[in-house]
Backbone as JSON Lines, residues from 0, in Angstrom:
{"i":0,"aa":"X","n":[26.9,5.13,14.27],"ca":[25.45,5.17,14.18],"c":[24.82,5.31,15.57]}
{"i":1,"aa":"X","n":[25.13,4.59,16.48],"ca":[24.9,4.65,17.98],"c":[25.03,6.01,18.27]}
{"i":2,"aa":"X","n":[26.45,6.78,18.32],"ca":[26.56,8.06,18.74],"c":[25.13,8.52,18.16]}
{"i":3,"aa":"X","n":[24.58,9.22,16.81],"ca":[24.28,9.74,16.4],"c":[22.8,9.44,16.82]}
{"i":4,"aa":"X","n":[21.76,8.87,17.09],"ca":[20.77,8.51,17.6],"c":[21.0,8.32,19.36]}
{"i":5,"aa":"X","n":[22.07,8.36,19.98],"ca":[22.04,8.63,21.11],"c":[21.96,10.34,20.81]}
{"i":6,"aa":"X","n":[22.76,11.26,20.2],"ca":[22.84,12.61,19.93],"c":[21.12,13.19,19.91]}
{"i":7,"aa":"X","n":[20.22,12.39,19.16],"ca":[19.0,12.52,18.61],"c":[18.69,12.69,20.07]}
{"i":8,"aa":"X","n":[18.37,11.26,20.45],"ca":[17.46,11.11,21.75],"c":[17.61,12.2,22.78]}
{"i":9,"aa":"X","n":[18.64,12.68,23.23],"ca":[19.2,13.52,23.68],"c":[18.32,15.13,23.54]}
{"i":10,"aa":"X","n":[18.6,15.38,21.96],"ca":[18.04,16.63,21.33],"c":[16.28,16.66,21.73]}
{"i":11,"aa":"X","n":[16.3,15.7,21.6],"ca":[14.41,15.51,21.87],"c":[14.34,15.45,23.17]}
{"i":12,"aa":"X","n":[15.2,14.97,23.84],"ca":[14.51,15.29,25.19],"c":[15.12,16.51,25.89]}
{"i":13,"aa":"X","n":[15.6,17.02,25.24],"ca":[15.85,18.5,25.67],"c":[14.82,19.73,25.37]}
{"i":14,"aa":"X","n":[14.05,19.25,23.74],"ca":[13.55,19.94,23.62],"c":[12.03,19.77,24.23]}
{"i":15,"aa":"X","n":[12.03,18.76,24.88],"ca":[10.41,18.16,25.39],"c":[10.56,18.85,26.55]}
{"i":16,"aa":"X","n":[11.73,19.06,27.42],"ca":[11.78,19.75,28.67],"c":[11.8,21.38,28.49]}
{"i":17,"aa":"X","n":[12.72,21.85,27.39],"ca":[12.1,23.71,26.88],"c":[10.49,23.56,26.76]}
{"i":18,"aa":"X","n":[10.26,22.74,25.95],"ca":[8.43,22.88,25.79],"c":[7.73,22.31,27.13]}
{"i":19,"aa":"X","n":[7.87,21.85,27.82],"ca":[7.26,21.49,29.09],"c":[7.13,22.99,29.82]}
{"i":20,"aa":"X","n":[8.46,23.65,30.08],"ca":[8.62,24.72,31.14],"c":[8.04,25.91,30.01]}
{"i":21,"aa":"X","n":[7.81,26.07,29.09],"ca":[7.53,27.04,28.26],"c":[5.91,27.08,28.91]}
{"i":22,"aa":"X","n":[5.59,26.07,28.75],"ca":[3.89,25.56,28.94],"c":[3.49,25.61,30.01]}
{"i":23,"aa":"X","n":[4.59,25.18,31.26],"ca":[4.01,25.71,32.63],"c":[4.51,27.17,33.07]}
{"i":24,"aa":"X","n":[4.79,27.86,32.27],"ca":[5.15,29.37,32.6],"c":[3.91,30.06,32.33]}
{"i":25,"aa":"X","n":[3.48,29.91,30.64],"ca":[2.61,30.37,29.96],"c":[1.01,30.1,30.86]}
{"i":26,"aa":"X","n":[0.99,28.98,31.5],"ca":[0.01,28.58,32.27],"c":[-0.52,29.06,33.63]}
{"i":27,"aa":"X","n":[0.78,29.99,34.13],"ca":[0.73,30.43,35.3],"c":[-0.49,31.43,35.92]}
{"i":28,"aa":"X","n":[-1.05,31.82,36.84],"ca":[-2.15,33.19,36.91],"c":[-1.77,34.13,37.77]}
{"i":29,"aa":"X","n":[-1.65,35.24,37.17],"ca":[-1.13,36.18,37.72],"c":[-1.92,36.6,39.06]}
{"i":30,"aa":"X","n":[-1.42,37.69,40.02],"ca":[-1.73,37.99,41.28],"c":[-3.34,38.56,40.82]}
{"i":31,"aa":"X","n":[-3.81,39.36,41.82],"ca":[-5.35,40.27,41.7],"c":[-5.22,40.6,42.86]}
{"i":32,"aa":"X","n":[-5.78,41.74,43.22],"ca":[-6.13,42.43,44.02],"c":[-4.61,42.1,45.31]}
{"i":33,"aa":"X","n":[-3.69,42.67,44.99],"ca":[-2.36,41.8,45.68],"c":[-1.43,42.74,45.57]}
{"i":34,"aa":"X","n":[-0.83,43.66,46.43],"ca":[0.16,44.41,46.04],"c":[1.48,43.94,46.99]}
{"i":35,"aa":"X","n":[2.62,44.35,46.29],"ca":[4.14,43.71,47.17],"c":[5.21,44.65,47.08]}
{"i":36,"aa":"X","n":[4.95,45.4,47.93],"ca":[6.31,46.32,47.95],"c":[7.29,45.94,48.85]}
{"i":37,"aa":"X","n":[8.49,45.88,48.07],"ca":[9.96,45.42,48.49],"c":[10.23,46.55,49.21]}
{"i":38,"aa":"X","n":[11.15,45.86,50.86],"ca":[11.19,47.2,51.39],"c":[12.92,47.09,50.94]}
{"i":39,"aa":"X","n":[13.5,46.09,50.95],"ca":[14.74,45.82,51.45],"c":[15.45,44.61,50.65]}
{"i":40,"aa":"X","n":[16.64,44.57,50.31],"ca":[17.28,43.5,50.1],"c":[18.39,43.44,50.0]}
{"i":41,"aa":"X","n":[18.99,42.85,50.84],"ca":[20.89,42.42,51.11],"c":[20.96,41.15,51.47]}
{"i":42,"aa":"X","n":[22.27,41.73,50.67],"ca":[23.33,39.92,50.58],"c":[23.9,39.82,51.68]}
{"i":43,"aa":"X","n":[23.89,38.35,52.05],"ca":[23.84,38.44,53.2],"c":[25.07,38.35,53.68]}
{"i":44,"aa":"X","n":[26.16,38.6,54.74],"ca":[27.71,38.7,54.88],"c":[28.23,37.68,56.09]}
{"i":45,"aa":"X","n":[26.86,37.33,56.92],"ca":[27.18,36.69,58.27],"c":[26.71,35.02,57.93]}
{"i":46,"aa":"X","n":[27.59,34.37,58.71],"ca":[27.5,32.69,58.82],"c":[26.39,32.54,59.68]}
{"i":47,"aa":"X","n":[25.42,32.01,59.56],"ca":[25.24,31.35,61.04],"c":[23.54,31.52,60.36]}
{"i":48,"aa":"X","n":[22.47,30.29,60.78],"ca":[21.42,29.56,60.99],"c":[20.72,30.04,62.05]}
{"i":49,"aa":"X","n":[19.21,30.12,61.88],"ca":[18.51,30.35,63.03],"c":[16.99,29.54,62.66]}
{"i":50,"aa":"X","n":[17.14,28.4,63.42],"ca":[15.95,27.66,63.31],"c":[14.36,27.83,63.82]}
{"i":51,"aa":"X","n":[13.62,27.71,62.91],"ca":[12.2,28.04,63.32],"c":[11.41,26.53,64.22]}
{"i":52,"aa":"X","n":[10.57,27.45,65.07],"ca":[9.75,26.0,65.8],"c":[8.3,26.71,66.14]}
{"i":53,"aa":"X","n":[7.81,25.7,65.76],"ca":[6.36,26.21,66.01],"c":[5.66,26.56,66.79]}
{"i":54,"aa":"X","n":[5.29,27.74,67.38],"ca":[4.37,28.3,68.65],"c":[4.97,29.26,68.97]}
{"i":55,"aa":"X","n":[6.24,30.01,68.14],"ca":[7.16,31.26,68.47],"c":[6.17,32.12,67.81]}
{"i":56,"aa":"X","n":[6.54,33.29,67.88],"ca":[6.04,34.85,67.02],"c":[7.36,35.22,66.12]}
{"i":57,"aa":"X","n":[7.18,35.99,65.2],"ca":[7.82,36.24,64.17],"c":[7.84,37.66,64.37]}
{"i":58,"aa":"X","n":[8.24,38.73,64.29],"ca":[8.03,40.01,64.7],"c":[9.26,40.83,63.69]}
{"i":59,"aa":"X","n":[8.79,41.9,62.84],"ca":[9.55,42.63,61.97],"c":[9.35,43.91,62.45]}
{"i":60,"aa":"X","n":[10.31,44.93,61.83],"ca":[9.88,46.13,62.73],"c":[11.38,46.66,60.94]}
{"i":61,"aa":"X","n":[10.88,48.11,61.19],"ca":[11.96,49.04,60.59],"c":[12.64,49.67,61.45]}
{"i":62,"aa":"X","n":[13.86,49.66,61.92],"ca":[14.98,50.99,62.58],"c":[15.69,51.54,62.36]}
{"i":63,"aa":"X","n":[15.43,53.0,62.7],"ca":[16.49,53.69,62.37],"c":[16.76,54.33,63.66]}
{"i":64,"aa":"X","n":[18.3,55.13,63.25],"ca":[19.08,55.57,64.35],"c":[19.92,56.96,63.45]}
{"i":65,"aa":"X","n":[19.84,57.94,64.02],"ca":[20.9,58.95,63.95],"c":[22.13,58.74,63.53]}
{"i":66,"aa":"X","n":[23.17,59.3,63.52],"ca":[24.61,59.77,63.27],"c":[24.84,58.84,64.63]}
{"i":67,"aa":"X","n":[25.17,58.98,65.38],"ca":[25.93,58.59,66.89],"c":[25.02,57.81,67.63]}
{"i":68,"aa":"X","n":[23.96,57.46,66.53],"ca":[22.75,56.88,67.41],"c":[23.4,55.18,67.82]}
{"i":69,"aa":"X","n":[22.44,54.83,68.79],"ca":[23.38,54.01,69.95],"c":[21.92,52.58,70.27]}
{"i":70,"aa":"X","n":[21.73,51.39,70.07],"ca":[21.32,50.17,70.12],"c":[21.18,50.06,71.78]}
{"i":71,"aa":"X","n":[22.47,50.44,72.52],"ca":[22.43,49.79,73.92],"c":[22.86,48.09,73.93]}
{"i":72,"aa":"X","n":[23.4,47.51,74.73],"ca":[24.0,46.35,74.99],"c":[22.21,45.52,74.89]}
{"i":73,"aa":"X","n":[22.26,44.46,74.15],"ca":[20.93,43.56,74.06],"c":[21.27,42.59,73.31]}
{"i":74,"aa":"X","n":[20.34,41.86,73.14],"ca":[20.37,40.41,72.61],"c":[18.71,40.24,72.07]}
{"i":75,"aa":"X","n":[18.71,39.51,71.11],"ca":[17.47,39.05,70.81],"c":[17.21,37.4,70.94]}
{"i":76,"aa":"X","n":[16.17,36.69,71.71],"ca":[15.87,35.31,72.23],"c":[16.11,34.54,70.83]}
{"i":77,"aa":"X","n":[15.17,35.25,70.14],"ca":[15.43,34.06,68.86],"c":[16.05,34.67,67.81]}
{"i":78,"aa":"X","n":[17.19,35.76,68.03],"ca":[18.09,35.94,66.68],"c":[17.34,37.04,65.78]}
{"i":79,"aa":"X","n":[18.22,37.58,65.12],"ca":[17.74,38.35,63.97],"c":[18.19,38.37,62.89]}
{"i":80,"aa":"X","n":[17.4,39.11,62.03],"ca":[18.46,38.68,60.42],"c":[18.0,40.81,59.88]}
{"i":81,"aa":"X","n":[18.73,41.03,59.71],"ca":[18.88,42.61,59.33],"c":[19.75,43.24,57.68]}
{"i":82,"aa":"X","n":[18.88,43.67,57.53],"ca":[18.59,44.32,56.16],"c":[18.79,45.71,55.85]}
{"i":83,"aa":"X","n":[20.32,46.42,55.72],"ca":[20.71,47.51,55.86],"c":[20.09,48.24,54.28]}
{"i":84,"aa":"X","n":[19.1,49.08,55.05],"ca":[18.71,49.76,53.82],"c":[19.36,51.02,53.15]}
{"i":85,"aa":"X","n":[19.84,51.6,54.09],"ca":[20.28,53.1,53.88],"c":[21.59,53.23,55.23]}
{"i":86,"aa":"X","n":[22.69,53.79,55.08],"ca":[23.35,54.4,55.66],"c":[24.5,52.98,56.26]}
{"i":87,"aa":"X","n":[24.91,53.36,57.47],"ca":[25.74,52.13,57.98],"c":[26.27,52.29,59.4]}
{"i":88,"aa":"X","n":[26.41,51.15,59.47],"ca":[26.21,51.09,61.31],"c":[27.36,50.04,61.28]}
{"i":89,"aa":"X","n":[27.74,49.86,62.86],"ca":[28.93,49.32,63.37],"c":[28.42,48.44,64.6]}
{"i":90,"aa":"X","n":[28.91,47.12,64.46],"ca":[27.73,46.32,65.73],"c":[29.12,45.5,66.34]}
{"i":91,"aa":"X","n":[29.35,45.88,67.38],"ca":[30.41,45.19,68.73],"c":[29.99,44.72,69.06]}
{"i":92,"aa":"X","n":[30.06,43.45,68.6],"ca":[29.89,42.21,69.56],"c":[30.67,41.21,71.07]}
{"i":93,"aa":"X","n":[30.21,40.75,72.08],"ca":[31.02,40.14,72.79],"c":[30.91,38.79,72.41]}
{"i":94,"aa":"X","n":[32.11,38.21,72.4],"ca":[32.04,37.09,72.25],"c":[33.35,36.4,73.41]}
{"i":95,"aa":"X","n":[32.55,35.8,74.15],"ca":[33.98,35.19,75.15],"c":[34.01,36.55,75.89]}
{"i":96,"aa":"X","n":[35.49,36.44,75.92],"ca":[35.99,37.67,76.57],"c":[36.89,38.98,75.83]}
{"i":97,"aa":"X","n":[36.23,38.56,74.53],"ca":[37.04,39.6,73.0],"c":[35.48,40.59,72.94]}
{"i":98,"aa":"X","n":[36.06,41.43,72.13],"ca":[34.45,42.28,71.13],"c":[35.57,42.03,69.38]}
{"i":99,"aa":"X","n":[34.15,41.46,68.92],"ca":[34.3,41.71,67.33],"c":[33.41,42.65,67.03]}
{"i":100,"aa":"X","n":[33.84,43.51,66.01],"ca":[33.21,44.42,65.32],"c":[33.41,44.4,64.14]}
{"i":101,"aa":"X","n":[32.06,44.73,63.41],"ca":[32.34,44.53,62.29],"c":[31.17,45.86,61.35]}
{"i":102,"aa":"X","n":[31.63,46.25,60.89],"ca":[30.52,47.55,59.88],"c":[29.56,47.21,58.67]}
{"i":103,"aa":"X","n":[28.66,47.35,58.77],"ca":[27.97,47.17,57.91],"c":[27.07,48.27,56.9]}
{"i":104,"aa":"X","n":[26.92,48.2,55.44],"ca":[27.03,49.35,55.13],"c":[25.28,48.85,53.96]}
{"i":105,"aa":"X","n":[24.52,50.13,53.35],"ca":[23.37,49.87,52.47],"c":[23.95,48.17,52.05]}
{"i":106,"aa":"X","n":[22.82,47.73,51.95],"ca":[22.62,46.73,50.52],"c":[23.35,45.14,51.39]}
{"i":107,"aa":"X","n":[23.99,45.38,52.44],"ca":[24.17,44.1,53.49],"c":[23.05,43.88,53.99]}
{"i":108,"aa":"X","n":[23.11,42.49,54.54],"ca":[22.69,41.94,55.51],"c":[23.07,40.85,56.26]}
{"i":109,"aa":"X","n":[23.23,40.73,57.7],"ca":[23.5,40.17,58.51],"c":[22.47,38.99,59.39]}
{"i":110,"aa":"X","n":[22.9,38.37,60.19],"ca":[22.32,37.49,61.05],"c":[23.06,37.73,62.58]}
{"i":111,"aa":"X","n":[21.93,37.88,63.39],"ca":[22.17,37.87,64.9],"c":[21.26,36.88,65.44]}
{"i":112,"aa":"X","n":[22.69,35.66,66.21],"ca":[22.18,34.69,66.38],"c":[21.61,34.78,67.56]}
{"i":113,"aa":"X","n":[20.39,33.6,68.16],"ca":[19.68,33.78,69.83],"c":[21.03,33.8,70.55]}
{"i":114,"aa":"X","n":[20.19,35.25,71.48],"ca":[21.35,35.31,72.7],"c":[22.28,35.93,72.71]}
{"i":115,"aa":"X","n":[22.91,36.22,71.42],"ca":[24.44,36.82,71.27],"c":[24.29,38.58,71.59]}
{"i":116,"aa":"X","n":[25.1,38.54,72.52],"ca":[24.94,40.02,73.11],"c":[25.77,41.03,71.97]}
{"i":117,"aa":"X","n":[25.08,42.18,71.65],"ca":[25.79,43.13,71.17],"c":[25.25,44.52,71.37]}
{"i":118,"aa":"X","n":[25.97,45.63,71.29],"ca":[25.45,47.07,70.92],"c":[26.26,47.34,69.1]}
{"i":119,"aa":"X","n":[24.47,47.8,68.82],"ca":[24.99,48.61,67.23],"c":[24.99,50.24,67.48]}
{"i":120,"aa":"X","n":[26.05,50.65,66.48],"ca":[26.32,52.0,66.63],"c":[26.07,52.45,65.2]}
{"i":121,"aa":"X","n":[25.74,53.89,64.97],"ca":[25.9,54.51,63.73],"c":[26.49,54.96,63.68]}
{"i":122,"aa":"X","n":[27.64,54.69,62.76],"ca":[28.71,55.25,62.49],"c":[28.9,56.13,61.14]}
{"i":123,"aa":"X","n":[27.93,56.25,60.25],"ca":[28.09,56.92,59.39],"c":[27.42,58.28,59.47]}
{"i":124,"aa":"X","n":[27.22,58.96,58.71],"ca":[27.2,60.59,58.51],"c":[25.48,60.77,58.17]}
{"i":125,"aa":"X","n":[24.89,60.0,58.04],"ca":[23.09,59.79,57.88],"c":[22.25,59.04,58.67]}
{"i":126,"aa":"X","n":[21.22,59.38,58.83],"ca":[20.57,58.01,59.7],"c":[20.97,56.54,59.11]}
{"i":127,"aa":"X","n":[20.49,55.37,59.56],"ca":[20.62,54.51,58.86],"c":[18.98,54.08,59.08]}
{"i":128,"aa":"X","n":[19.18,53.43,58.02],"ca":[17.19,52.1,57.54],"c":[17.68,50.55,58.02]}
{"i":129,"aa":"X","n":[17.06,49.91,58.68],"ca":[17.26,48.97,58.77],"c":[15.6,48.14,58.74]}
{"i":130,"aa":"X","n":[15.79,47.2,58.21],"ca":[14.53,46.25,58.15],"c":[14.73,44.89,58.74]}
{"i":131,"aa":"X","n":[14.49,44.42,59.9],"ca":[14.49,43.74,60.89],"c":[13.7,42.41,60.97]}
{"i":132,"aa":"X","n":[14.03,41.38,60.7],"ca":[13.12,40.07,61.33],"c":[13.78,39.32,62.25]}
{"i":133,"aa":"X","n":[12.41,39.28,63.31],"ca":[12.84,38.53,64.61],"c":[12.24,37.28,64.68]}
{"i":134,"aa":"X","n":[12.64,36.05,64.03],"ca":[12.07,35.14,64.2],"c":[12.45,33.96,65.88]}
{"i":135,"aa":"X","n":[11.73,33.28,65.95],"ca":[11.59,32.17,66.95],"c":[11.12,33.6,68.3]}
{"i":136,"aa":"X","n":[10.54,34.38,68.64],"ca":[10.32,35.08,69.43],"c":[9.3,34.19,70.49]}
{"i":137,"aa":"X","n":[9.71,33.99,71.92],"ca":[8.68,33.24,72.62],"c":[7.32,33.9,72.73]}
{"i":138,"aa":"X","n":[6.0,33.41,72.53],"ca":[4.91,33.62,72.58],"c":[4.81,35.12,73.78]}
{"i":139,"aa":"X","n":[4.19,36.54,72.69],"ca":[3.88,37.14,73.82],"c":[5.21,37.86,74.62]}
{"i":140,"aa":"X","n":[5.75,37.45,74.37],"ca":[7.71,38.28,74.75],"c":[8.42,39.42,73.52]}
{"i":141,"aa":"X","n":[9.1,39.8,74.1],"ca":[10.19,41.1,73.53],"c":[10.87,40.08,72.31]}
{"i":142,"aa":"X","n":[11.18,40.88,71.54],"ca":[12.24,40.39,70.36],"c":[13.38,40.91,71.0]}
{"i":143,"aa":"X","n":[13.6,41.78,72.03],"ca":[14.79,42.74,72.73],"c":[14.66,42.1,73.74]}
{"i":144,"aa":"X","n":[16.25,42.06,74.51],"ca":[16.4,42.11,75.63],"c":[17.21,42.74,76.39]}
{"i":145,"aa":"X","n":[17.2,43.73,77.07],"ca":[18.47,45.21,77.35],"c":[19.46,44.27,78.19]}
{"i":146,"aa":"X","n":[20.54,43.97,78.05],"ca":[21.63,43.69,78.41],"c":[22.46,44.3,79.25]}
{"i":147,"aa":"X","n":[23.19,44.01,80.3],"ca":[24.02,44.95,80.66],"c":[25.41,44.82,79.98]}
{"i":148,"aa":"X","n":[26.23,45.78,80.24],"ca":[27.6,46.08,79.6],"c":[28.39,44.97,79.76]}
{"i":149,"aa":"X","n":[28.59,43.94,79.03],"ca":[29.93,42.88,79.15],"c":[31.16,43.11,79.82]}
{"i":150,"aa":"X","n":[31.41,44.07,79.12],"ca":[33.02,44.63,79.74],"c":[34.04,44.64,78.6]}
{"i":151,"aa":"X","n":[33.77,43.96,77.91],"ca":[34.57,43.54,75.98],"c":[34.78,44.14,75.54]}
{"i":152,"aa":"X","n":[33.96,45.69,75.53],"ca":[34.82,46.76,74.33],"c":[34.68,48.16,75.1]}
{"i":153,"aa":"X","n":[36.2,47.82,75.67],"ca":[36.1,49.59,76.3],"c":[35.56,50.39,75.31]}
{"i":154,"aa":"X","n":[35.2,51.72,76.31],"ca":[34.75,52.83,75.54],"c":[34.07,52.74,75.17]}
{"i":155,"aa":"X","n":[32.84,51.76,74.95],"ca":[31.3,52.33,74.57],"c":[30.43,52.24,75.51]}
């Protein structure tokens, strides 16, 4: 008898929580005068956190690059997070005294943490799209910073 009125109580409060969220859906108000076009969206493939603090600039930008098109050795102060829209690119990183590389292709996205030096390359056969946010940017400063050559990955 217990089971079966614990079973009950159960059923009812399951169904008080479908009718709760039914009711705050139905309740909701739609946008007006508000349009939102998606430019971009990838999953994301890279580890790594980039914390926000208040009094930085936030700065987005779209890039693209050619077939053989070339980034240059740089770093961004407060990191980036990148949103491969179209095509695919190849980003050598230094780390230490190694280069990792790693390719990235449509429908990724990555994280470039503050500071970490790299050049991206296009390596594929089309331009590539990229959709770019530069968050923690110091007030009034570059989201870029031109780097010179590490020394980590001969040949570029």
């Amino acid at each position: 008898m217990k089971r079966a009125v614990g079973w009950a109580l159960v059923s009812i409060g399951l169904a008080g929580v479908i009718t709760a969220m039914t009711l705050a859906t139905s309740g909701a108000t739609p946008p007006s005068g508000l349009t939102n076009i998606p430019l971009a969206l990838g999953s994301n493939t890279s580890d790594g956190t980039i914390p926000l603090k208040a009094g930085t600039d936030i700065a987005m930008a779209q890039i693209t690059a050619d077939p053989g098109g070339s980034s240059g050795w740089h770093s961004h102060p407060g990191g980036a997070i990148i949103v491969v829209k179209q095509g695919s690119l190849t980003v050598h990183g230094s780390v230490g005294s190694t280069c990792e590389t790693t390719t990235y292709t449509a429908g990724q996205a990555f994280i470039e943490r503050p500071g970490e030096v790299d050049q991206v390359i296009n390596t594929g056969t089309i331009p590539y799209f990229l959709f770019v946010t530069f968050p923690r940017v110091p007030h009034g400063a570059s989201a870029r910073t031109d780097e010179p050559d590490p020394g980590t990955c001969p040949g570029l």
